[in-house]
C-alpha positions, -999 to +999 in steps of 0.1 A: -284-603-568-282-625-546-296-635-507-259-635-499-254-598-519-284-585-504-276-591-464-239-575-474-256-545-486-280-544-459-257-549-432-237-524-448-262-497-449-277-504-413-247-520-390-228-483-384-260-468-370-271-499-354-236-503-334-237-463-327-273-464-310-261-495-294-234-478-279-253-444-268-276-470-251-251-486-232-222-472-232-200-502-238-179-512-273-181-550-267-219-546-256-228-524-287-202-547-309-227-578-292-261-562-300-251-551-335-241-588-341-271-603-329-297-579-342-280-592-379-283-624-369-316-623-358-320-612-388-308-640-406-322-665-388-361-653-386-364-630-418-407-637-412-398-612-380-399-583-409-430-578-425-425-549-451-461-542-452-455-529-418-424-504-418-393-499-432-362-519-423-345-498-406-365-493-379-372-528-378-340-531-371-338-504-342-359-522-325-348-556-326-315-542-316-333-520-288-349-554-272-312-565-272-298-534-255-326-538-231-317-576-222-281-567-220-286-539-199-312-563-173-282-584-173-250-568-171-265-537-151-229-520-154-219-488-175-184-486-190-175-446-201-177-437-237-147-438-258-132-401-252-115-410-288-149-412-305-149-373-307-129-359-332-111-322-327-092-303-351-057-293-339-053-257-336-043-235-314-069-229-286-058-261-267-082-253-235-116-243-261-109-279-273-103-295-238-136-275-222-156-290-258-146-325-249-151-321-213-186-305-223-191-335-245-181-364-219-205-346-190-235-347-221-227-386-230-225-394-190-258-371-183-274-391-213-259-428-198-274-422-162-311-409-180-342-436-176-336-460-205-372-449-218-363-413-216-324-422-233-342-442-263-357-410-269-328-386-267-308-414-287-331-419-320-345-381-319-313-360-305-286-384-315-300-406-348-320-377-360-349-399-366-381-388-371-410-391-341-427-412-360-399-436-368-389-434-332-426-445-323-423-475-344-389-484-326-397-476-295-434-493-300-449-465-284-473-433-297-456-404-313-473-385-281-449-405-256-426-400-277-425-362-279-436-365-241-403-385-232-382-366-252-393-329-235-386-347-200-357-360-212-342-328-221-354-314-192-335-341-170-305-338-196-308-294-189-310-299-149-278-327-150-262-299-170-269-269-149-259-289-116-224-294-129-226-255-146-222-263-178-250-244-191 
């Protein structure tokens, strides 16, 4: 196989869930679309910046694309709202269960948007990415403690958003 064969596959396996946290992060296509690019690229152009012995790639590649996020963010400082089109509903025939579920979803990905970026890394890679503490450690280059610390105060923060608009 190739170099060529093996970045196809890699980007295949990796640029979904790259573009999706980059998204939760910031809440914009073309910034997430931007990150998911460059964290390939980076890639690319510095493959020393992995170092097997150290981790997986995957995370590796979290983290690259969470620095990236994190630049954005510092310089756009602007959130777009989440594609309401991203959640898919089946049709049938309780009409106002599935508008109260997406309204119930949109509040969630606008409580999660307006959270500390440390505390949304968290929710993202545990909550959203279903990734392990430890993995989420290694992205977020951080103890396992903070991140089981950051993570209960998130969800704290996440519950009191909730409760203020009654939604839970």
């Amino acid at each position: 196989m190739t170099d060529a064969n093996r970045f196809a596959k890699l980007y295949r396996q990796h640029s979904v869930r790259i573009f999706r946290f980059a998204l939760q992060m910031s809440g914009s296509p073309a910034a997430a679309e931007e990150v998911t690019q460059e964290t390939f690229l980076t890639l690319m152009d510095r493959p020393d910046l992995f170092d097997p012995a150290r981790g997986e790639i995957g995370p590796f590649l979290f983290g690259v694309a969470r620095n990236l996020v994190r630049r954005h963010l510092e310089r756009d400082r602007k959130f777009e709202c989440m594609d309401d089109n991203a959640e898919g509903f089946s049709t049938n025939e309780d009409i106002l269960g599935d508008l109260t579920r997406r309204e119930n979803i949109q509040a969630l990905k606008d409580a999660i948007l307006v959270l500390p970026p440390k505390y949304r890394e968290a929710v993202v890679l545990c909550d959203l990415h279903e990734m392990s503490y430890e993995a989420a450690a290694a992205v977020m280059e951080c103890p396992v403690g903070t991140v089981r610390s950051r993570l209960n105060r998130a969800r704290s923060m996440l519950l009191a958003k909730l409760q203020a608009r009654c939604l839970v």
